[in-house]
Structures are given as structure tokens and as C-alpha cells.
C-alpha positions as CSV (number, residue, x, y, z in Angstrom):
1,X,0.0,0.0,0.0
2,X,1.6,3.2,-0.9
3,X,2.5,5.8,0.9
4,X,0.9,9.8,1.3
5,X,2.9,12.3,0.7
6,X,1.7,15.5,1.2
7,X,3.1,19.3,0.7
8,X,0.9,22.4,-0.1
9,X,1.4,25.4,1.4
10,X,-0.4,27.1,5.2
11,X,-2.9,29.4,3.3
12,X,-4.1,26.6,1.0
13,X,-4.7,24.1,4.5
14,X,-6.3,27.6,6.0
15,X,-8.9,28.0,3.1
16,X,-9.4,24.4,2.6
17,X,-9.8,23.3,6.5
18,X,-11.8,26.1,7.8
19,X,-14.5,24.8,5.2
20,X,-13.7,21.3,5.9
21,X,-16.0,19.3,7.4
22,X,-16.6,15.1,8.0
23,X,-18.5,15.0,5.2
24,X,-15.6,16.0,2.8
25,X,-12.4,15.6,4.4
26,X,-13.0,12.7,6.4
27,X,-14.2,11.0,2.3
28,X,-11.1,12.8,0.5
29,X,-9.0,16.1,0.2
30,X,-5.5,17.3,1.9
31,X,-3.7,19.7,2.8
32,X,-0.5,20.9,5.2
33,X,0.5,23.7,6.6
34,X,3.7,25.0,6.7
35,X,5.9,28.0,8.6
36,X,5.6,30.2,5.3
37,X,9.4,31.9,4.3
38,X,10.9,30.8,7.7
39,X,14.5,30.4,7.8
40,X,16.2,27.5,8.8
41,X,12.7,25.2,8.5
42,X,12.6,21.9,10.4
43,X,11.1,18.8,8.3
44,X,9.4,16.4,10.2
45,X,7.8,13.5,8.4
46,X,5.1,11.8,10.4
47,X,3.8,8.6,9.6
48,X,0.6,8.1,12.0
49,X,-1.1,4.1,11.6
50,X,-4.2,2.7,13.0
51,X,-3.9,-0.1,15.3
52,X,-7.9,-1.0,16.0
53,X,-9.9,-3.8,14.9
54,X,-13.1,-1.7,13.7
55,X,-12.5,1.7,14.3
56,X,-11.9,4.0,11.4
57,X,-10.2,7.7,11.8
58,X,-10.9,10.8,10.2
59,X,-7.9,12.6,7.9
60,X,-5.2,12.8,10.8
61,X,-4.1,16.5,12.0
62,X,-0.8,17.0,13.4
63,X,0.5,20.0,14.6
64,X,3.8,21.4,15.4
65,X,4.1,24.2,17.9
66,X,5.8,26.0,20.9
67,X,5.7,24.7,24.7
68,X,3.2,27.7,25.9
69,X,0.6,26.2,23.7
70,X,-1.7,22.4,24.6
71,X,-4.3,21.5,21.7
72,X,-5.8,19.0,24.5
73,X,-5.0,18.1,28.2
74,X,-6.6,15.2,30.4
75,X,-8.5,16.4,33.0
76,X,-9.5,19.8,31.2
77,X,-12.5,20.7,29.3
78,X,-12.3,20.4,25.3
79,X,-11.6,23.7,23.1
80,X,-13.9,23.6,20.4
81,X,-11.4,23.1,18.0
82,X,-10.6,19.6,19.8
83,X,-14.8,19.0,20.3
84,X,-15.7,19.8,16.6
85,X,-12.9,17.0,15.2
86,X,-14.2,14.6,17.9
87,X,-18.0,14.6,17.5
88,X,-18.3,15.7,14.0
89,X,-14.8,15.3,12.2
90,X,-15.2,18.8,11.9
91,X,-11.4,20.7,11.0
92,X,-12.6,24.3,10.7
93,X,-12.0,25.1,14.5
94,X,-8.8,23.9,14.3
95,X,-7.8,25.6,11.2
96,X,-8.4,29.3,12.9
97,X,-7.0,28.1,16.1
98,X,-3.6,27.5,13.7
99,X,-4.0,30.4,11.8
100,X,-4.9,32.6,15.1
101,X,-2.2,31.3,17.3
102,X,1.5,32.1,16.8
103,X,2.6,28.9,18.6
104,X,1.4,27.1,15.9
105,X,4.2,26.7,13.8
106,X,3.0,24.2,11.7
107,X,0.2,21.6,10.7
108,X,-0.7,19.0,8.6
109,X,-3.9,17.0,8.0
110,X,-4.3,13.7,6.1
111,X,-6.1,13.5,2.6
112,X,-8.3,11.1,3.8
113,X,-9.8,8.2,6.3
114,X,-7.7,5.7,7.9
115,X,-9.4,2.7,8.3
116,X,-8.2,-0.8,10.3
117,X,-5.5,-3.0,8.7
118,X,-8.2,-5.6,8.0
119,X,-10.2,-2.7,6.1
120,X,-14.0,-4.3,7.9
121,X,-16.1,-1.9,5.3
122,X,-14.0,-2.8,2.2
123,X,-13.2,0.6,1.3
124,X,-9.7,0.5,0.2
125,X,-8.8,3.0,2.4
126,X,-5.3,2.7,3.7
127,X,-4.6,2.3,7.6
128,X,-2.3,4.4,7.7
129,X,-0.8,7.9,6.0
130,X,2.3,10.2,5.9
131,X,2.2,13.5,6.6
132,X,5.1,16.2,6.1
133,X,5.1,19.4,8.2
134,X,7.6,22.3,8.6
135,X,8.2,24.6,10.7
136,X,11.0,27.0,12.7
137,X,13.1,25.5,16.0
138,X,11.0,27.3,18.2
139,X,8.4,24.5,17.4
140,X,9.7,21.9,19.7
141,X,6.4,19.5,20.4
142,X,3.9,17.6,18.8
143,X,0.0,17.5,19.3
144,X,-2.4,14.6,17.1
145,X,-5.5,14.0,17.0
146,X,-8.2,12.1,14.7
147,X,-11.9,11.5,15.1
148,X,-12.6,7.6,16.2
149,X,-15.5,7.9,13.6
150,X,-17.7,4.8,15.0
151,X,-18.2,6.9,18.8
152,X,-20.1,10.1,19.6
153,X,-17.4,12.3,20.9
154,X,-13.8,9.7,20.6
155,X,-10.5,10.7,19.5
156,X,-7.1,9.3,18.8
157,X,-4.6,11.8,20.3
158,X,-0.8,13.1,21.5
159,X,-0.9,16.0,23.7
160,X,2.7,17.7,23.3
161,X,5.4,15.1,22.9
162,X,9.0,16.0,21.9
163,X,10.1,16.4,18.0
164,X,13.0,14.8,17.4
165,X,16.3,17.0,17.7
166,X,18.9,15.5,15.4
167,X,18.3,15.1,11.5
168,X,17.6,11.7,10.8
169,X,16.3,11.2,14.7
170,X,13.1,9.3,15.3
171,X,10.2,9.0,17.7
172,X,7.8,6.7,17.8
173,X,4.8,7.4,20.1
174,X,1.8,5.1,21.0
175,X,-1.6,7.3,21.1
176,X,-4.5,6.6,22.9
177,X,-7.9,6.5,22.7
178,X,-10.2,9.8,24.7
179,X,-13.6,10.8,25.4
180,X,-13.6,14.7,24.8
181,X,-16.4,14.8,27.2
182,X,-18.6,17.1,25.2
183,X,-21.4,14.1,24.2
184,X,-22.9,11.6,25.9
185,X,-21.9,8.2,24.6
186,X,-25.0,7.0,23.5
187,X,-23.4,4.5,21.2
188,X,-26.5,5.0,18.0
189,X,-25.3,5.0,14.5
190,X,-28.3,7.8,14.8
191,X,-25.7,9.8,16.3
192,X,-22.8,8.9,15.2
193,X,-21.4,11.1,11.7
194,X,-22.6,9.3,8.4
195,X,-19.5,7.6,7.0
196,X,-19.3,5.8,10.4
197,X,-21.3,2.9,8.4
198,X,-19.6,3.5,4.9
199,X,-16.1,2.9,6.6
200,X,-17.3,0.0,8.7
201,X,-19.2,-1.8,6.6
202,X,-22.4,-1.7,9.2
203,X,-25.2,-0.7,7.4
204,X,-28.8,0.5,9.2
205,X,-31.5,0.9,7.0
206,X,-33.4,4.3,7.0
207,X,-30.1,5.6,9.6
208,X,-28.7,8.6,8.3
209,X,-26.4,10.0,11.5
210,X,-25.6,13.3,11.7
211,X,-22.5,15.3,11.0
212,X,-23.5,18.3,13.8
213,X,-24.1,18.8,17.5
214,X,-26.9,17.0,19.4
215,X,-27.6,20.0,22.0
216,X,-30.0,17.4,23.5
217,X,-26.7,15.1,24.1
218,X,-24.4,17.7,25.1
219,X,-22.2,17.2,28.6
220,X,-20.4,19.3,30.6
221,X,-17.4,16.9,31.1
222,X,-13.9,16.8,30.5
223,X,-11.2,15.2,28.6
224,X,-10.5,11.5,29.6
225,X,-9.5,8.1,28.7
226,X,-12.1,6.7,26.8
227,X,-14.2,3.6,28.3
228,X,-14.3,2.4,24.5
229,X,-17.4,1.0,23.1
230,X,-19.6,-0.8,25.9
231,X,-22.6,-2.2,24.3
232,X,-25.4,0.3,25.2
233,X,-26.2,1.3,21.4
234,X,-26.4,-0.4,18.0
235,X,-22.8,-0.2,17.9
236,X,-21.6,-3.6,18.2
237,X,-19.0,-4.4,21.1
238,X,-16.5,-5.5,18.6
239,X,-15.8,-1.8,17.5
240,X,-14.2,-1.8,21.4
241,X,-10.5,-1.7,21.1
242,X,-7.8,-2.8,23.8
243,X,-4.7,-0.5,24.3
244,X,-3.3,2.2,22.4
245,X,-5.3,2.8,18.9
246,X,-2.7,4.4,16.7
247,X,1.0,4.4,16.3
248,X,2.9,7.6,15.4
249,X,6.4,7.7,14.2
250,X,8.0,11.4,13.9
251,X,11.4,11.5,11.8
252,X,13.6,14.7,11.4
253,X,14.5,14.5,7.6
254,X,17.1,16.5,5.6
């Protein structure tokens, strides 16, 4: 399965993200965004995989930035940026919190779904992309995070891990699963965004989902580990997953 290999520039990921939503991205489209006419740019190629059984991600979103800034934190409530990519695969937030934020020195996003090794819906998505980002050596960290597409409000996610130093240096980085805490888990393909049954290959007749906020599900919670998929809903318990649910690898390239 090939590789992605992505490169654009940060006004075109600006005007095509702050659009973007899981009805386009999460089926198609890319973009990066880069530290435009910095000197002495950093190249970081980040290959992120997933490791579940049934659960499929939106485009990935990596972003490389400065210590003072945190894209997510356990035990804190979600921005919106972080609550729009985990209930509705929504990138638009995250977009003008990049473009508004000087310690965003960089971010790229995924051209499209990343779906389990085994591929359950037969979609002939890949499981896993490569992403290239720049940016200045003031960006020392990295923050990921992906929509687990088949939950209300799950992500895959990094909260500010090191870049590698060195040219040629690699990190690899195990990310877990989280409940943003901004929808109650209700488990429905009802609520769940539409491609969760096109990328899963579990169909419900007459079940459309919804790519936008249920205020009627809303909670005032926080970030935390997610319980994973429990049984309550239509979703079926093997869309649970055990452990970390992606593998990132960060490389420092010439």
C-alpha cells in the first residue's frame, strides 16, 4: 500500500480546513500547513497508523508548535477546535485556532480516512498515512489527533510530545484512545457522523447520522481516557478496542 505524501502550502490548508468538514475531508482532500518563508525550517515526516480492529479515523491533524501552547489536556474541558474534530470530524476550528495562534508553527492533515489494517467496510482506504510538516526550532512539540469515527465524541490523540532533535532522529509514540467529554456516549449510528457505516461496513436501513451537535446530548465533562465501546447502542461491542489505537512515528528529515 503506498504511501501519502503530502506538501501544499499554510494558506491553502487555511482556506481548505476552515470549510472542511466530515462530510468532505474525512471521504477525500489534503492539505499541510507549513511556517511560510521561515528560515532555517525543520522537516518532520510523520507517519501516523491505526492499530484498532473496527475503528476507522478521520484525515489525521498533526501539529507542530511552541511549549506555551496544549491543543488538548486530560482532566480539562475540550476547546472547540478539539470538540468539533471529535464529534463531527469537523477541522474548521482547528484551522483558525492554527491560523490565530503564533505557537502554531506548523500543521498538517491527512487527505483522507484511515481505516483498520483488515479494512472491515472494504473501502480500500489505507490504515495508515504520511504527513510532512515544517516549521522554525521554536516549534519543539507535537500534538495529534483524529476522530474515532464509529463513537459520539472519541479521539485518537498526542498531547505535546518531543520532536526529534537530530536530523535523521526518530520517535515513535503510542496514542490513545479519549472521550472529549462534550457528548454523551449514546453508542446509535443515529448519532454517530454518516461515513461511520460506509467505513465500517455496518449498514442501518433508514439511519442517516448526523454530522452536527446534538444540544439534546451535550455534557459538561472533560477530557478523559475513553471507556471504549460498551454495548449500550447499535454499535456492536467488537468496535471496542484494547490498548493504544494508533502508532505515530515522527522523523527529522534533511
Amino acid at each position: 500500500m503506498s504511501r501519502k505524501q503530502l506538501s501544499t502550502t499554510r494558506r491553502a490548508f487555511l482556506g481548505a480546513a476552515g470549510v472542511a468538514a466530515v462530510g468532505s475531508l474525512a471521504l477525500g482532500g489534503s492539505a499541510v500547513a507549513q511556517q511560510d518563508g521561515s528560515n532555517g525550517a525543520r522537516n518532520y515526516r510523520v507517519t501516523v497508523a491505526n492499530r484498532t480492529d473496527y475503528q476507522p479515523f478521520t484525515p489525521p491533524a498533526v501539529v507542530a508548535h511552541r511549549p506555551d501552547v496544549e491543543v488538548f489536556a486530560v482532566g480539562e474541558a475540550a476547546s472547540e477546535a478539539v470538540k468539533q474534530v471529535a464529534e463531527n470530524g469537523n477541522l474548521g476550528p482547528l484551522s483558525e485556532f492554527a491560523e490565530s495562534s503564533n505557537a502554531v508553527r506548523g500543521v498538517a492533515v491527512g487527505e483522507g480516512p484511515l481505516v483498520p489494517r483488515t479494512d472491515p467496510g472494504d473501502t480500500g482506504h489505507p490504515y495508515f498515512a504520511e504527513l510532512h510538516v515544517s516549521a522554525d526550532a521554536s516549534a519543539r512539540y507535537l500534538s495529534f489527533v483524529s476522530m474515532l469515527v464509529a463513537t459520539n465524541d472519541g479521539f485518537a490523540g498526542l498531547d505535546t510530545v518531543p520532536l526529534p532533535e537530530a536530523v535523521n532522529g526518530s520517535l515513535t509514540y503510542f496514542a490513545a484512545g479519549y472521550d472529549a467529554g462534550t457528548e454523551q456516549n449514546t453508542e446509535q449510528f443515529a448519532d454517530l457522523v454518516p461515513p461511520a457505516q460506509s467505513l465500517t461496513g455496518e449498514h442501518r436501513e433508514g439511519v442517516d447520522g448526523t454530522g452536527s451537535s446534538d444540544p439534546s446530548l451535550a455534557e459538561d465533562g472533560v477530557v478523559t481516557p475513553h471507556p471504549g465501546i460498551t454495548g449500550v447502542g447499535d454499535v456492536p461491542e467488537a468496535f471496542d478496542w484494547d490498548g493504544p489505537v494508533a502508532l505515530v512515528q515522527v522523523e527529522r528529515i534533511a
